[in-house]
C-alpha positions as CSV (number, residue, x, y, z in Angstrom):
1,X,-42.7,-28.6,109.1
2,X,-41.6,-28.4,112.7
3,X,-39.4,-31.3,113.6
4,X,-39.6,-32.6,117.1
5,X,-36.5,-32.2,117.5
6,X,-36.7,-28.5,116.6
7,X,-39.8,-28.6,119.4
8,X,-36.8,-29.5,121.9
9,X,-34.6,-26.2,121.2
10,X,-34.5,-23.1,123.5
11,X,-36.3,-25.3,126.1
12,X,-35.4,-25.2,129.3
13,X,-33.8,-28.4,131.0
14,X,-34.0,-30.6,133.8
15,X,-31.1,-30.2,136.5
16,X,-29.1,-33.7,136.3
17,X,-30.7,-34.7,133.2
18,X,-28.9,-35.2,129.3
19,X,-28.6,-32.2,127.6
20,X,-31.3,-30.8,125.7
21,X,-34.2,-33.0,128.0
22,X,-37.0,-30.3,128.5
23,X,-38.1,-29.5,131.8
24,X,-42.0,-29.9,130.8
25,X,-43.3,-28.6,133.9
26,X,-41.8,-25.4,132.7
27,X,-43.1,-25.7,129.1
28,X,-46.4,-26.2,130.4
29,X,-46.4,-23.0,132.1
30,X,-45.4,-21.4,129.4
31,X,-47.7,-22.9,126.8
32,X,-50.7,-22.1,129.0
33,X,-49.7,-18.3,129.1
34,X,-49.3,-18.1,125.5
35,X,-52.5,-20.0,125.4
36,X,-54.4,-17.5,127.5
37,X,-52.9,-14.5,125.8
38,X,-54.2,-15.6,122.7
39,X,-57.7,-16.2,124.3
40,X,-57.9,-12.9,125.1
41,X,-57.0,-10.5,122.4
42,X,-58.5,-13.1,119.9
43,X,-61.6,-13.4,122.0
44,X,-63.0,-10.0,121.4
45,X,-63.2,-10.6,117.7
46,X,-65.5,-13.8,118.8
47,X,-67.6,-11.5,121.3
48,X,-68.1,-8.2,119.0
49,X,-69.7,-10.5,116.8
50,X,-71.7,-12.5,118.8
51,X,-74.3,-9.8,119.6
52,X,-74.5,-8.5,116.1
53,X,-74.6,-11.1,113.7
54,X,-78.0,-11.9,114.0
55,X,-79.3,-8.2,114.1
56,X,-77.4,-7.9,110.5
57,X,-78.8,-10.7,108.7
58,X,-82.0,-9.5,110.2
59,X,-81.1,-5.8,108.7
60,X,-80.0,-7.3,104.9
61,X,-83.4,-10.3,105.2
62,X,-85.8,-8.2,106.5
63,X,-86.7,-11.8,108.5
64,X,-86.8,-11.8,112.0
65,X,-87.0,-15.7,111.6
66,X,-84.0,-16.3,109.2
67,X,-81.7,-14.1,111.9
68,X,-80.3,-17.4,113.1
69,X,-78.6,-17.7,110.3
70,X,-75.3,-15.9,111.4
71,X,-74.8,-18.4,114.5
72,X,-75.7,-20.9,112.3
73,X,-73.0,-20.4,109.5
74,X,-70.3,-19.5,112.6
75,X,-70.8,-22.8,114.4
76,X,-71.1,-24.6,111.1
77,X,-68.1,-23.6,110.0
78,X,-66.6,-24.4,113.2
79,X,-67.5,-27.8,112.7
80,X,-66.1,-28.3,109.2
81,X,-62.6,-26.3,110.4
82,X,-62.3,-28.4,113.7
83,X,-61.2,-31.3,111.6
84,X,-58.8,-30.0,109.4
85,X,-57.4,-27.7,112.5
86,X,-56.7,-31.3,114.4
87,X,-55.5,-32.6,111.2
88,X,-52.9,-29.6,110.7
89,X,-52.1,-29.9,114.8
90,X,-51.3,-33.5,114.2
91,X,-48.8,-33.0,111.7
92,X,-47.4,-29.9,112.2
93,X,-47.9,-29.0,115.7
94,X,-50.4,-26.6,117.6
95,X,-48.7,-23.5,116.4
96,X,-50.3,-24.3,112.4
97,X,-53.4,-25.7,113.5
98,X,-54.5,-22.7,115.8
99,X,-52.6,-19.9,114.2
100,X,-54.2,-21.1,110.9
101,X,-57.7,-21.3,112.2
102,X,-57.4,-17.4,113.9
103,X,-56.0,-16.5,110.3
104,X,-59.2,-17.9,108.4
105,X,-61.4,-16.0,110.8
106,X,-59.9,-12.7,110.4
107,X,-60.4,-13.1,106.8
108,X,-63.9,-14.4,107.3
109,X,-64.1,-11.2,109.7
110,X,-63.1,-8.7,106.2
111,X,-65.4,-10.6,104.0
112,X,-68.7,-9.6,106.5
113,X,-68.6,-5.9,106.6
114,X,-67.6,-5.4,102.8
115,X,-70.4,-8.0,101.8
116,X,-72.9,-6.1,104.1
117,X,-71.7,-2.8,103.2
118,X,-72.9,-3.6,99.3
119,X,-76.1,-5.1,100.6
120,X,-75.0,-8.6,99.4
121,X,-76.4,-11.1,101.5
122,X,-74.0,-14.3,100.1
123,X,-70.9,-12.6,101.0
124,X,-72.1,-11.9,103.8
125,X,-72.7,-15.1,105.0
126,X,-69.5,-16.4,103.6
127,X,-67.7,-14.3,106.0
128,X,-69.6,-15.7,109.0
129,X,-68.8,-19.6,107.8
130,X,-65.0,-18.6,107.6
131,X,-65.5,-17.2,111.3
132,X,-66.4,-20.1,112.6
133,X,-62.5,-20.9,112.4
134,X,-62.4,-19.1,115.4
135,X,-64.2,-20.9,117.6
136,X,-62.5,-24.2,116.3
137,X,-59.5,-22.4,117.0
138,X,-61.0,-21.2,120.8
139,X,-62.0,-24.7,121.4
140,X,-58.9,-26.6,120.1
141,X,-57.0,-24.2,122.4
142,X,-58.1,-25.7,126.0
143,X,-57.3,-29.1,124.2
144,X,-53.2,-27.5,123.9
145,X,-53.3,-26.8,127.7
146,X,-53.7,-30.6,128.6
147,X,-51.1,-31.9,126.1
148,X,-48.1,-32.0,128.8
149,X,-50.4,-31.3,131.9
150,X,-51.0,-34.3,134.4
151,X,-54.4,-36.1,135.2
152,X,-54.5,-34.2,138.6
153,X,-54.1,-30.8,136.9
154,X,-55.9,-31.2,133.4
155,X,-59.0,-30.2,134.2
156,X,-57.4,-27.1,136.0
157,X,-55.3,-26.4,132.8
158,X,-57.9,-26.5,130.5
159,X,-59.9,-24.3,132.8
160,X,-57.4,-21.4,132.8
161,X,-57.5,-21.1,129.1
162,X,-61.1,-21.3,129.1
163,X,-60.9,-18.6,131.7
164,X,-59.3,-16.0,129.8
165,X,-61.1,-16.1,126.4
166,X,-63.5,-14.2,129.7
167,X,-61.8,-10.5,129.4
168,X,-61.9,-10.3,125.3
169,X,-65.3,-11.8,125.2
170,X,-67.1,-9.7,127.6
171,X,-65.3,-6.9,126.3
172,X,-66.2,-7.5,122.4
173,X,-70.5,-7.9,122.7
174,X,-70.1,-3.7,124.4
175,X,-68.3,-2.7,121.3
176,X,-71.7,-2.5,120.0
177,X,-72.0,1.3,120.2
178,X,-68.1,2.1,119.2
179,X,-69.1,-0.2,115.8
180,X,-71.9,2.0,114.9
181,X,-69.6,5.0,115.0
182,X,-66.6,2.8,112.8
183,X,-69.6,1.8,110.6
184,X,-71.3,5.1,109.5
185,X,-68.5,6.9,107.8
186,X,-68.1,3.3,106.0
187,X,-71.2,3.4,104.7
188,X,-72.0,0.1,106.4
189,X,-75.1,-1.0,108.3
190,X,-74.7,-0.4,112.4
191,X,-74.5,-3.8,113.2
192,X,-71.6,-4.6,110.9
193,X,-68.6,-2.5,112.7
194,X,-67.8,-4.2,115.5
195,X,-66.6,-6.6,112.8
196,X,-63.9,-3.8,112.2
197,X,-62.9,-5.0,115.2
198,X,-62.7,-8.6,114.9
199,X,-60.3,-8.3,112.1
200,X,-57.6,-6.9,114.4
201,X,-58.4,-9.0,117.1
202,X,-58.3,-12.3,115.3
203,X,-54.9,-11.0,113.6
204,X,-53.4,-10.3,117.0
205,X,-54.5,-14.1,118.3
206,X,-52.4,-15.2,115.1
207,X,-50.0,-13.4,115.8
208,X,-49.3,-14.3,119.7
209,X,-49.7,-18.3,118.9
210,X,-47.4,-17.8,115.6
211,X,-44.5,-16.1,117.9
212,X,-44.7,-17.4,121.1
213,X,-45.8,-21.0,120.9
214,X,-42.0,-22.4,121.1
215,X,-41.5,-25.0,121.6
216,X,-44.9,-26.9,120.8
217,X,-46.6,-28.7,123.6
218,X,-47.9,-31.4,120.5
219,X,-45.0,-31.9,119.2
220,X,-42.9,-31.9,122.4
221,X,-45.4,-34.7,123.1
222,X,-44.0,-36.8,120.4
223,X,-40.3,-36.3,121.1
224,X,-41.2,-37.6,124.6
225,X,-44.0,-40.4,124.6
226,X,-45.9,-41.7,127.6
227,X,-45.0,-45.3,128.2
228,X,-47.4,-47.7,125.8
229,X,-47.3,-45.3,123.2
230,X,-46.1,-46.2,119.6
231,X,-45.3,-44.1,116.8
232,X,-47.2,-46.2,114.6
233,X,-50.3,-45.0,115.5
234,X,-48.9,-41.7,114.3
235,X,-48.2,-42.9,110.6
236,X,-51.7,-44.1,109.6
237,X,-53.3,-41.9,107.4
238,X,-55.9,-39.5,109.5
239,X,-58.9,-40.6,108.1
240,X,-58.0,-44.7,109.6
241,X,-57.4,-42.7,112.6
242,X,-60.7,-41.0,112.6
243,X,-62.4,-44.1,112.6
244,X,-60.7,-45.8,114.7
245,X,-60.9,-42.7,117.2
246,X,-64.6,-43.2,116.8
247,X,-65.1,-46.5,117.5
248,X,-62.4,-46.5,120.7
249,X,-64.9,-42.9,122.0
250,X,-67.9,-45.7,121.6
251,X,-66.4,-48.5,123.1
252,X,-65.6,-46.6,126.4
253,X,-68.7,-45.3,128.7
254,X,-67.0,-42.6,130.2
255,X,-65.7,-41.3,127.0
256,X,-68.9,-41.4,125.5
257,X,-70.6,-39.7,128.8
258,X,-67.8,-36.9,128.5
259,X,-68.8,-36.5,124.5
260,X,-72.7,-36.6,125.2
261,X,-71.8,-34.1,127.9
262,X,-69.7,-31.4,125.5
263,X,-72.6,-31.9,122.3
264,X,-75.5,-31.2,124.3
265,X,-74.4,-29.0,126.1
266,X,-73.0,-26.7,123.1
267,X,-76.6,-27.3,121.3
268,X,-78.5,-26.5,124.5
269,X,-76.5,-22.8,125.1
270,X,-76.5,-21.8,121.0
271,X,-79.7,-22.3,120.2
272,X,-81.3,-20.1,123.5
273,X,-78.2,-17.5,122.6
274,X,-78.2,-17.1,119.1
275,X,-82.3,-15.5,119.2
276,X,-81.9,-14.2,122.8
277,X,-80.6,-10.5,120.7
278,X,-83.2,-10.5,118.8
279,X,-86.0,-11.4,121.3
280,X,-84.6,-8.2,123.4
281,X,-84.4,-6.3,120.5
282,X,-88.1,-7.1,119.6
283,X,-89.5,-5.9,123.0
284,X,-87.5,-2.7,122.8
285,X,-84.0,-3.4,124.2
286,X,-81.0,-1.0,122.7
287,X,-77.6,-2.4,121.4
288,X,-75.9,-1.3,124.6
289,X,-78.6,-4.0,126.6
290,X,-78.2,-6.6,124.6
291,X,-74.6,-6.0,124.2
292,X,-74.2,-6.1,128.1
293,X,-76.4,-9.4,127.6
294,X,-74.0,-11.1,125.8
295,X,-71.2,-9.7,127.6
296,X,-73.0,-11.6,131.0
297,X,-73.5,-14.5,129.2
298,X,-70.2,-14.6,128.3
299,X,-68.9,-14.3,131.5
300,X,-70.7,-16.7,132.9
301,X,-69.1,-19.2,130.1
302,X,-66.1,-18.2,131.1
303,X,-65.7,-16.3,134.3
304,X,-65.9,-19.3,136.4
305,X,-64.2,-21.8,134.7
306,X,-61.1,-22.3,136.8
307,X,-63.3,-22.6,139.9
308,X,-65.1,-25.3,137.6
309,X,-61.9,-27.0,136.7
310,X,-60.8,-26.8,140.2
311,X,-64.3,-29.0,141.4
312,X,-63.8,-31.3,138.5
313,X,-60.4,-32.6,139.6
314,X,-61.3,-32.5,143.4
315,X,-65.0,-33.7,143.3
316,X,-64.6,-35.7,139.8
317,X,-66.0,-34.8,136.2
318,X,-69.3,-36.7,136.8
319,X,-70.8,-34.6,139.1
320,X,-69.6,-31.2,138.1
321,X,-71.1,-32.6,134.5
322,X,-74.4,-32.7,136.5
323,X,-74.2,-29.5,138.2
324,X,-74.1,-28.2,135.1
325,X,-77.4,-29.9,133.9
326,X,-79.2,-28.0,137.0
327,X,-77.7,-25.2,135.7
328,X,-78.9,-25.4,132.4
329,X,-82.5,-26.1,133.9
330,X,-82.8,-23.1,136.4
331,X,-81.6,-20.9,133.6
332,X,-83.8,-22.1,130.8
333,X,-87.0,-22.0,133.6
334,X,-86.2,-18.0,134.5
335,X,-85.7,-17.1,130.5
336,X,-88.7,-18.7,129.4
337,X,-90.7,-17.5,131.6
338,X,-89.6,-13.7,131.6
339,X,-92.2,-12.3,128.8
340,X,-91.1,-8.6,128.2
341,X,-89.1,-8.3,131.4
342,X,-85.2,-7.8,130.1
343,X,-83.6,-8.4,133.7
344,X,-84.7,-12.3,133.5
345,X,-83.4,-13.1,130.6
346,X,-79.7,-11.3,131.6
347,X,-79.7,-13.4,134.6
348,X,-81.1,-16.4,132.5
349,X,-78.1,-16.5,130.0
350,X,-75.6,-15.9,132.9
351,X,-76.6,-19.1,134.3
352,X,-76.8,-20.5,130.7
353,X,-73.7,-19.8,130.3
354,X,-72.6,-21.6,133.5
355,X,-73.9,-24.5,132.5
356,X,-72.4,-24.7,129.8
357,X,-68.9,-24.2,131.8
358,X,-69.9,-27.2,133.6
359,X,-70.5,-29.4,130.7
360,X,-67.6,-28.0,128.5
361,X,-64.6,-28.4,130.9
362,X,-65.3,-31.2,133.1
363,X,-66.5,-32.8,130.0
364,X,-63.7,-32.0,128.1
365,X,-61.5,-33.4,130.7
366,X,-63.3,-36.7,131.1
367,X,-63.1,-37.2,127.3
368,X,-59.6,-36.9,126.8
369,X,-58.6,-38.9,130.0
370,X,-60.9,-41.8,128.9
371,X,-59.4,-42.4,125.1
372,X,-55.5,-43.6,124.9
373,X,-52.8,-41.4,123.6
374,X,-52.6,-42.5,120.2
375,X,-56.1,-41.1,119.6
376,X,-56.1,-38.3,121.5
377,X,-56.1,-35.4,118.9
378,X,-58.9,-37.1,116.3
379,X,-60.9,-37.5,119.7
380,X,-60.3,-33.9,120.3
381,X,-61.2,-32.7,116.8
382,X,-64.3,-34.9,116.2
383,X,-65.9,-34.3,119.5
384,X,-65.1,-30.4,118.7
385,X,-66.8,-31.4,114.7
386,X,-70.0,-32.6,116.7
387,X,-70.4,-29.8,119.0
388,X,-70.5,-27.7,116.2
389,X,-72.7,-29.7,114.3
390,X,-75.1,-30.2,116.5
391,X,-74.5,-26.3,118.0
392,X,-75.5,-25.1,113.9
393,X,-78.7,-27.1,114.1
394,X,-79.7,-25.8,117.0
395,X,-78.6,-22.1,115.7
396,X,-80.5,-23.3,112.7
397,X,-83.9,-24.7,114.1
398,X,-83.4,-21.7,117.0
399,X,-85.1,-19.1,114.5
400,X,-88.1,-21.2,113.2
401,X,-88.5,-21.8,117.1
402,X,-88.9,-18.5,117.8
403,X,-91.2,-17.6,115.2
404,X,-93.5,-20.5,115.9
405,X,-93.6,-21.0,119.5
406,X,-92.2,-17.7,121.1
407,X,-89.4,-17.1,123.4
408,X,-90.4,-19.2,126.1
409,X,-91.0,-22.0,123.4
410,X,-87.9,-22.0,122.2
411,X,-86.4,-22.5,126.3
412,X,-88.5,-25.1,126.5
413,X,-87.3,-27.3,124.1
414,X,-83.6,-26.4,125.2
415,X,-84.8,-27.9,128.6
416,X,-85.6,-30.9,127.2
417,X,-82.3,-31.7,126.0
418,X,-80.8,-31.9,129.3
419,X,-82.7,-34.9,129.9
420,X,-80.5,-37.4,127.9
421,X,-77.7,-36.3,129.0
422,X,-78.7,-36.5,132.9
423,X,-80.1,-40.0,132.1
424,X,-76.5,-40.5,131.0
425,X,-74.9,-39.0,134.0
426,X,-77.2,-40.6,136.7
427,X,-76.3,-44.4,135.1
428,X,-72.6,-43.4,135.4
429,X,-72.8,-42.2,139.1
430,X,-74.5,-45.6,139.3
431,X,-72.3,-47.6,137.9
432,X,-69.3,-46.4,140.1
């Protein structure tokens, strides 16, 4: 285990102050390029999959309506990792909790093509739940960027990570047509080589957290508490601390605004992007379309984030929060209504995807600047645990959707669950 004095060596130190006192402005910069370098490379292995999980299950089911299953075991298992990854953080630091979680995935990411390439649907699947370590890793990592970064540049911090998951996870939905040609000599279905990819890419984000996440932000955090803090709160065992995270999250509006915020928002952009593949795919679109689908959506998740975390510490996380909830409605609205016309559901999950930008890193902020230090990290991972909960149902129920109602059905009902969260929004503005 990493000491916190060890989190102290080779950093660099404050002019005029006792030796071995970290300069954390310094630190922070440098965990936030480690953080974003890690986004990237590790990113592709989340994109590559994104836009062919579903179209395998549907190739090993034969079930157009049980192709939701892929998302569905991904975000699940993102919600049963996010835990234990906050857990690991806690104790160890952020270098074991995200460099384990990138770790899991790439074996997850091994598991999926072998599974598919012997036609076995549980293996399959199996890989996809040990994927989901990915995104608890992704998520987890905008959480690092605000462990030393001040309450006028969180937002902004978390934003840059966010940010540059954008290049990898653009990049990995277009490997579409490069997988088919990895899988064919393999013997495996089309849709299972861009997981080839992941593999390597998942491996690399390991590798880039493992080696240059020195010293740790978490744990430098510790060496040097805030004023108020106590180190008791750090010796209780984690599951006291869970609880007690829980009940502070529902004793504080804003917390509980910035947590509404960050679950809805997650369920409203899965369940429309987990079946928007195979919708296109139904109505004649070719890998390479839905591929560049994906890739838009994507970018629109994370392409604008800085400029979102820029409004949300100039204009405040409430109303950026809201934005977002137009967002979601505008985008929902032009996909739903779209029929067999491809071009309105691209520009559909682009804005989807904006939304979600909205909600994820203004809300993010607002939840971890409304809890006290002492339960920052169980905050962190239980709000990431219910994202991904409530993200799997919707990846879950997304499928049965689509069969019953159509495309535009299933938009619908994404629409509605803005409401709760506006309703929530509008009494805070209110209220201040």
């Amino acid at each position: 285990m990493t000491s916190a004095a060890d989190s102290r060596s080779d950093t660099p130190g404050i002019p005029g102050s006792p030796p071995g006192t970290p300069d954390l402005a310094a630190v922070q910069r440098h965990t936030v390029r480690v953080l974003m370098t890690a986004q990237v490379v590790a990113g592709i292995g989340m994109g590559s999959m994104l836009s062919s999980g579903g179209l395998l299950v549907e190739h090993l089911t034969g079930s157009r309506s049980v192709a939701g299953l892929a998302t569905t075991l991904t975000t699940l298992g993102a919600a049963l990792m996010s835990v234990p990854l906050a857990a690991l953080s806690r104790a160890r630091g952020r270098r074991a909790g995200l460099g384990t979680g990138w770790l899991v995935a790439a074996a997850g990411a091994v598991i999926v093509p072998v599974g598919a390439g012997l036609g076995w649907l549980g293996p399959t699947l199996l890989g996809m739940l040990l994927i989901g370590a990915a995104s608890a890793a992704n998520l987890q990592s905008r959480y690092a960027a605000t462990d030393l970064a001040g309450p006028e540049a969180r937002a902004g911090a978390l934003s840059l990570v966010v940010w540059a998951t954008t290049a990898g996870s653009v990049l990995g939905p277009n490997l579409s047509g490069p997988g088919e040609a990895v899988a064919r000599p393999l013997g495996l279905p089309d849709a299972a080589g861009t997981f080839v990819f992941s593999v390597g890419a998942f491996l690399a984000g390991w590798a880039v957290i493992h080696r240059g996440l020195r010293p740790d932000p978490l744990l430098l955090t510790r060496a040097t508490p805030a004023p108020g803090t106590t180190e008791g709160a750090g010796t209780r065992r984690f599951r006291t601390r869970m609880r007690a995270a829980a009940g502070h999250v529902l004793a504080s509006p804003a917390a509980l605004t910035g947590l509404g915020a960050l679950v809805i928002g997650h369920a409203v952009m899965v369940s429309v992007m987990t079946m928007t593949p195979v919708h296109l795919a139904h109505h004649g679109a070719s890998l390479s379309v839905v591929g560049l689908t994906i890739s838009l959506h994507i970018l629109g998740m994370y392409g604008l984030s800085p400029l979102v975390g820029r409004a949300a510490d100039r204009l405040g996380r409430i109303p950026v929060i809201l934005a977002g909830q137009v967002v979601f409605t505008v985008a929902t609205v032009l996909a739903g209504t779209a029929g067999d016309r491809q071009w309105p559901v691209t520009a559909g999950l682009f804005l989807l995807g904006v939304g979600w930008s909205c909600a994820t890193v203004a809300g993010s902020a607002l939840l971890s600047e409304s809890v006290a230090a002492e339960h920052r990290s169980e905050t962190q991972g239980l709000s990431d645990m219910l994202m991904n909960l409530v993200g799997a149902a919707g990846a879950a129920l997304s499928g049965v959707v689509l069969a019953g109602y159509g495309y535009g059905g299933l938009n619908a009902a994404a629409a509605v669950l803005v409401l709760p969260v506006s309703g929530l929004l509008i009494l805070a503005l209110r209220r201040r």
